[in-house]
C-alpha positions as CSV (number, residue, x, y, z in Angstrom):
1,X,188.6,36.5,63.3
2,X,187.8,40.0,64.2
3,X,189.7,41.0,61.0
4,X,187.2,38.8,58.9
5,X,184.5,40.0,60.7
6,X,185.1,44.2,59.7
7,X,186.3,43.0,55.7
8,X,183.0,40.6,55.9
9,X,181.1,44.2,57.0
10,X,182.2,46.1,54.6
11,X,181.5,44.0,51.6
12,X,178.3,44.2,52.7
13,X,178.2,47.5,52.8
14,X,179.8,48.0,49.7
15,X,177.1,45.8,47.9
16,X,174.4,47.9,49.4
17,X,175.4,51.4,48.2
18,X,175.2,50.9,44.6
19,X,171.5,49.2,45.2
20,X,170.9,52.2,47.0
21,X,171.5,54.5,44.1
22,X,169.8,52.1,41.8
23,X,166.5,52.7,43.8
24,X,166.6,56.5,43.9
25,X,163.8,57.7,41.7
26,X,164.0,60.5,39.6
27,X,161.7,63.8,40.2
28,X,159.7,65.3,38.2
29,X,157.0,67.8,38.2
30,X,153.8,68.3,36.2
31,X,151.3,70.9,36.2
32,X,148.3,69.3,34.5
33,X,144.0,70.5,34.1
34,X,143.3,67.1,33.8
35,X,139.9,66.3,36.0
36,X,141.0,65.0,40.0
37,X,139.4,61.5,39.4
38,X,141.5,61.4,35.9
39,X,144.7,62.5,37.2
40,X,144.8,59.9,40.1
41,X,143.8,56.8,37.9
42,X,146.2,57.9,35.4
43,X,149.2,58.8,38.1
44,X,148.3,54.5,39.3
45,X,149.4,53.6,35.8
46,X,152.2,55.6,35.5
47,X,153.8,54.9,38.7
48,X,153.6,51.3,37.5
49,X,154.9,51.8,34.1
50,X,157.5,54.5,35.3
51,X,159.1,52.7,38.4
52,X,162.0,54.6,38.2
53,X,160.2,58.4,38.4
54,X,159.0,59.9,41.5
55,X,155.6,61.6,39.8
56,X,154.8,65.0,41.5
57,X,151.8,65.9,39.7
58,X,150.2,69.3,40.7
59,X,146.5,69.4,39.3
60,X,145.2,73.2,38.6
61,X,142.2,74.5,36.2
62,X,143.1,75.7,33.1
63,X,143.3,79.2,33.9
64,X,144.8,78.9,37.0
65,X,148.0,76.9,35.6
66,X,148.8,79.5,32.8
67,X,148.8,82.1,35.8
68,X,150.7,79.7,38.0
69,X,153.0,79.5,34.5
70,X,153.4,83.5,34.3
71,X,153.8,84.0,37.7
72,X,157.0,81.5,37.3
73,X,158.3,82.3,34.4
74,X,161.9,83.5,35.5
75,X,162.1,80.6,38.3
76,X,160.1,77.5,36.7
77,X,158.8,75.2,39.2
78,X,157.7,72.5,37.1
79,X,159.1,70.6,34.7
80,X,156.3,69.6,32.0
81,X,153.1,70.1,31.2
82,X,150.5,67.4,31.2
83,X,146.1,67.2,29.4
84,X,146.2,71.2,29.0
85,X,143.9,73.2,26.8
86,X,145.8,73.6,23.4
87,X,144.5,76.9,23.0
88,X,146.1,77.7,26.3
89,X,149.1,76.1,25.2
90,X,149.8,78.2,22.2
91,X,150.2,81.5,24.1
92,X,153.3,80.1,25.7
93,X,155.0,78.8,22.6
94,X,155.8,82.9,21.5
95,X,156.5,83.7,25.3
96,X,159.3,81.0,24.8
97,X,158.3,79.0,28.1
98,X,157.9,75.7,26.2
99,X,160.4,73.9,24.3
100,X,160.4,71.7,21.5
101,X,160.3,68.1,21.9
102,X,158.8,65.3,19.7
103,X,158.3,62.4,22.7
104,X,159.2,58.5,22.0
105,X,156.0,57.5,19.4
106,X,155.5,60.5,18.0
107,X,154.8,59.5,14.4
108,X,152.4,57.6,15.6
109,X,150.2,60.8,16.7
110,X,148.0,62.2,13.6
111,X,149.7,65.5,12.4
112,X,146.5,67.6,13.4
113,X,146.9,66.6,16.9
114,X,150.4,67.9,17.4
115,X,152.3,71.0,16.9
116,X,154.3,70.3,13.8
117,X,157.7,71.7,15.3
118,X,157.6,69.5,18.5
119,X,156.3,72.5,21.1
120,X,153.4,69.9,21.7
121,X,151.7,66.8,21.2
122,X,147.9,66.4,22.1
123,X,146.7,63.1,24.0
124,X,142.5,63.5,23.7
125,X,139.6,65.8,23.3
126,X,137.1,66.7,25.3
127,X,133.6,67.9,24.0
128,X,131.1,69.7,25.4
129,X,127.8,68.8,26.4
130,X,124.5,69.7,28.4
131,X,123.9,67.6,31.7
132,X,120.3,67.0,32.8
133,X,118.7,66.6,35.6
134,X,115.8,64.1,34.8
135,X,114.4,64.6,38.2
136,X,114.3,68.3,38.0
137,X,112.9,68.3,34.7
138,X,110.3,66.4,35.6
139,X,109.1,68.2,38.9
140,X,109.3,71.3,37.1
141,X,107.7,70.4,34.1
142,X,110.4,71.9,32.0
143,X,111.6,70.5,28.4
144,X,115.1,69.0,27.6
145,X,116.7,71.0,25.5
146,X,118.6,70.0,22.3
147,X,120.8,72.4,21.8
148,X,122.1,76.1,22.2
149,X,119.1,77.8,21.2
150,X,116.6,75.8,23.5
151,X,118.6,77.5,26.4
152,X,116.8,81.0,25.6
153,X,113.3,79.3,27.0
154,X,112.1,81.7,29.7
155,X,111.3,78.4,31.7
156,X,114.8,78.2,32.3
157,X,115.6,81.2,34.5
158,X,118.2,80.7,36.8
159,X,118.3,77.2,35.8
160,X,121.2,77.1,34.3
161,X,124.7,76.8,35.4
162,X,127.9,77.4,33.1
163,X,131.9,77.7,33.6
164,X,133.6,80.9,33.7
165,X,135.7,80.9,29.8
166,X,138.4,82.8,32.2
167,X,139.2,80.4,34.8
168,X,137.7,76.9,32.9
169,X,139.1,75.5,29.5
170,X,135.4,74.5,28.9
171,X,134.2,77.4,29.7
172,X,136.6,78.9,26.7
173,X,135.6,76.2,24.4
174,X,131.9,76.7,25.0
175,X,131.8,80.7,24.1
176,X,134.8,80.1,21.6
177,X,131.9,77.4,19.5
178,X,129.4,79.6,20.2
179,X,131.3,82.7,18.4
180,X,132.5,80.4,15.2
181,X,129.4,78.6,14.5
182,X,127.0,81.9,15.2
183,X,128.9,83.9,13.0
184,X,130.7,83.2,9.6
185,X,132.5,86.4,9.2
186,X,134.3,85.9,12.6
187,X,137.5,85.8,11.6
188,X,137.2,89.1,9.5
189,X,135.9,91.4,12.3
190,X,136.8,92.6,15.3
191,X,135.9,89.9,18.3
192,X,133.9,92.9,20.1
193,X,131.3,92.7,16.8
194,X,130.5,89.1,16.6
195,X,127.0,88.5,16.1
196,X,127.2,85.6,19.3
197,X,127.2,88.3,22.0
198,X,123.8,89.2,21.0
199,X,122.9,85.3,22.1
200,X,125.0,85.5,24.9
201,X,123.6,88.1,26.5
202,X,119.8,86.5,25.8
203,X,121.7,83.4,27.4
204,X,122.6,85.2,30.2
205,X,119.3,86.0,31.4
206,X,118.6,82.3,32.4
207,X,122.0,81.7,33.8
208,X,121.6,81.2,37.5
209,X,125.5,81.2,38.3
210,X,128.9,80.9,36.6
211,X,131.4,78.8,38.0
212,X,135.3,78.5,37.6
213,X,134.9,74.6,37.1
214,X,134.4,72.8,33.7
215,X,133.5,69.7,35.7
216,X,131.4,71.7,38.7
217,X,128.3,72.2,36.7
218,X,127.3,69.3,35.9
219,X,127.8,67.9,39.8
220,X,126.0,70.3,41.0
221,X,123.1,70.1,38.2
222,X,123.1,66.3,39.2
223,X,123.0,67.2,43.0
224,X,119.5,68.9,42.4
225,X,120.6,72.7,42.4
226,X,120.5,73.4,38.5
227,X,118.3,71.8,36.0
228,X,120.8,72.0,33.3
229,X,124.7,71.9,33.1
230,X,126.7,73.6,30.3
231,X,129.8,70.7,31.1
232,X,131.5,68.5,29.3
233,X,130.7,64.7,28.3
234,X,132.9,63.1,30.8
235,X,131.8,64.2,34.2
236,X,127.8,62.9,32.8
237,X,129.4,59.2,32.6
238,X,131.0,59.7,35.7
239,X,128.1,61.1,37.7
240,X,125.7,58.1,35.5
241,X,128.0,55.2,37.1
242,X,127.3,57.0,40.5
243,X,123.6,56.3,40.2
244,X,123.0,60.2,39.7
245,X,119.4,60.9,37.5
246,X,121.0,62.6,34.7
247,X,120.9,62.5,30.8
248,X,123.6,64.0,28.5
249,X,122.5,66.0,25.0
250,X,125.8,67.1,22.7
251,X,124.1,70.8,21.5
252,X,122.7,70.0,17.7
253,X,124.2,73.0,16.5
254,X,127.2,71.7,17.1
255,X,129.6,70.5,19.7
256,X,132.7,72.9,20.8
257,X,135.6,70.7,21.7
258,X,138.9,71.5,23.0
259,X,142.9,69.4,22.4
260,X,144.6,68.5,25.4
261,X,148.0,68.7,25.1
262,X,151.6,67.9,26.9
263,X,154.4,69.9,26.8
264,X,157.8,70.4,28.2
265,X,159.0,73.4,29.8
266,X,161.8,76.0,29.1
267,X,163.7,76.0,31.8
268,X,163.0,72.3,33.7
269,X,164.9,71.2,36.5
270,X,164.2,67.6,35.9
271,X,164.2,67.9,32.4
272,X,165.7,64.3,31.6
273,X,162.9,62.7,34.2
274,X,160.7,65.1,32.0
275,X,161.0,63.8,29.0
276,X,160.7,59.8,30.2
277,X,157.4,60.8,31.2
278,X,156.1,62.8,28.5
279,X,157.3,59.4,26.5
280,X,154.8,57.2,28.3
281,X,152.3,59.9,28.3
282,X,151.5,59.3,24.4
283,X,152.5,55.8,24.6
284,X,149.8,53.2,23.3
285,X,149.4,52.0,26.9
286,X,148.8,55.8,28.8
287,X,146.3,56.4,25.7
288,X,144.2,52.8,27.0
289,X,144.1,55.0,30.1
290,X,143.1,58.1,28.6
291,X,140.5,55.8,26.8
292,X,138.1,54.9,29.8
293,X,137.5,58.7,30.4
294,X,137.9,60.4,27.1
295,X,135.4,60.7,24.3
296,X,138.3,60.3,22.0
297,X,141.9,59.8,22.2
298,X,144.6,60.7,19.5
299,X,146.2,57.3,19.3
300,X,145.0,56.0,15.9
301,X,142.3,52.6,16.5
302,X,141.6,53.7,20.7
303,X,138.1,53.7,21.1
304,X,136.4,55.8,24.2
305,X,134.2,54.7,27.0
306,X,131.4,52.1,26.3
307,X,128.6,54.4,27.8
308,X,129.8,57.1,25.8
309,X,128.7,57.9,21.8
310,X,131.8,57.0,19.4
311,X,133.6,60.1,18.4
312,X,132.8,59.8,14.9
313,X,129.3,59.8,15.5
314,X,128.7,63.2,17.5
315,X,128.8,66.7,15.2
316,X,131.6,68.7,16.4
317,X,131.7,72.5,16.1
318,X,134.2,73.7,13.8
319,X,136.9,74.5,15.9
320,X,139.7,77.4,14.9
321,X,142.5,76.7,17.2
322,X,144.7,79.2,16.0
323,X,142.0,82.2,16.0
324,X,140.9,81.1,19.4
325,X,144.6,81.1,21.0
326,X,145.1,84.7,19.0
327,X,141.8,86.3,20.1
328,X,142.1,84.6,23.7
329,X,142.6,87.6,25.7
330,X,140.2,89.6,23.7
331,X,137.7,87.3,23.8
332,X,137.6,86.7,27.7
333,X,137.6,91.0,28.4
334,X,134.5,91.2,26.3
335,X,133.3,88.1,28.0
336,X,133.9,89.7,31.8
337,X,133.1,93.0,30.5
338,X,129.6,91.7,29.6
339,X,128.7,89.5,32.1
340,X,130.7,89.6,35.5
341,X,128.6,92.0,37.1
């Protein structure tokens, strides 16, 4: 009896181990800019869909994960990269810190939102915008601005808020517009010369603080503190649902807009766990995610939110990825050099 007892114990025993192994999740690690309230409604889905991944996702602004990136570079720490600035991206792709892989569905992206060798595949844009503070507006009997050029109305002073282009991807895509669209012979002299500066500096003059965070000025424009918010369309339907008196106005000059992209990384521990995720991450059913925050997506027939205008509707500045990602660096030291004081 006692004999059938122990062989009874360790068949037991035996059956558990390989369930055991079966359970064990796979690690992996993403960096991501994606907005906090994004990132954990997204991370829900995923850890639905992905069962068999144990998601470590690590959220950073846009200029803080490139230095996180650099600092790293001979010991990476994560595995991919997840919704980050394309013009961000491209700097890496020479540095040889991303490699080259075309996820599960990716014939299904439209070539212009993906890097035609595989070093990345963009999931949605985001566009800039003004937030407004009704309320404000109204108690200070000031006007609501339409675009760019409305902003150089001494009523404004210090009543405007913008990102920092060197720590916020909207920040960058803001000045980056602003440069193309003020200046048709950008791309044929030196970045120090564009004719935008001139604005900028006018701009300047009303700007009552610049902030790190794409998302920061229009929260703290719809807290009361700012009357206008140089942010991006997103955070206004978010702060709208939230009962906060605010209006959004895409700039009629045009509205900057900025790819965000996934990659994976040279050098990833987890790099099979990687890929499985950056898979679902352009999948049909990540991109309905995407879809309820995002002005547009880059799945072909997604629409965005309800509350927002369609993406085909709104007049986008002409965006020159590659110029911006070349002239990055040179861009942001004229930027600082002008107006961090």
């Amino acid at each position: 009896m006692k004999r059938f007892c122990t062989f009874f114990v360790l068949i037991i025993v035996a059956s558990i181990i390989p369930v055991k192994a079966l359970m064990a999740k796979e690690t992996v690690v993403i960096y991501t800019s994606l907005e906090n309230e994004e990132v954990v409604e997204y991370i829900k889905q995923a850890k639905v869909e992905l069962p068999d991944l144990d998601i470590q996702a690590i959220r950073l602004s846009t200029g803080e994960l490139g230095a996180r990136m650099l600092a790293e570079k001979n010991n990476p720490q994560a595995d991919c990269v997840w919704g980050w600035a394309v013009t961000n991206m491209e700097e890496f792709v020479p540095r040889k810190m991303i490699k080259p892989y075309k996820p599960e569905g990716w014939d299904k992206i439209p070539a212009h939102f993906k890097d035609p060798n595989g070093y990345w595949v963009a999931i949605d844009l985001y566009a800039a915008a003004f937030v407004i503070n009704d309320k404000v507006l109204e108690q200070k009997k000031l006007p609501s601005p339409k675009g760019w050029n409305d902003l150089l109305n001494p009523a404004y002073k210090d009543m405007l808020i913008m990102p920092n282009p060197a720590s916020s991807g909207t920040g960058f895509l803001q000045v980056a517009s602003l440069l193309e669209m003020m200046d048709k012979d950008y791309k044929t002299k030196p970045v120090e010369d564009n004719l935008a500066w001139d604005f900028l500096k006018k701009l300047d003059e009303n700007m009552g603080q610049y902030i790190k965070s794409g998302s920061k000025p229009a929260k703290l424009t719809a807290a009361g503190e700012y009357a206008v918010g140089c942010s991006f369309a997103f955070v206004y339907s978010s702060l709208k649902k939230k009962g906060f008196p605010v209006s959004m106005v895409l700039p009629e000059e045009g509205a900057g807009f900025e790819l965000e992209a996934n990659a994976l990384l040279e050098g990833a521990r987890h790099e099979a766990a990687a890929k499985k995720f950056l898979d679902w991450a352009i999948s049909k059913s990540a991109m309905n995610g995407y879809a309820k925050f995002k002005l547009g997506v880059t799945y072909p027939g997604i629409q965005g939110p309800k509350d927002m205008p369609a993406l085909e509707t709104i007049k986008l500045a002409p965006m020159d990825f590659p110029w911006q990602s070349k002239n990055r660096v040179k861009i942001l030291e004229v930027w600082s050099n002008l107006f961090l004081h």
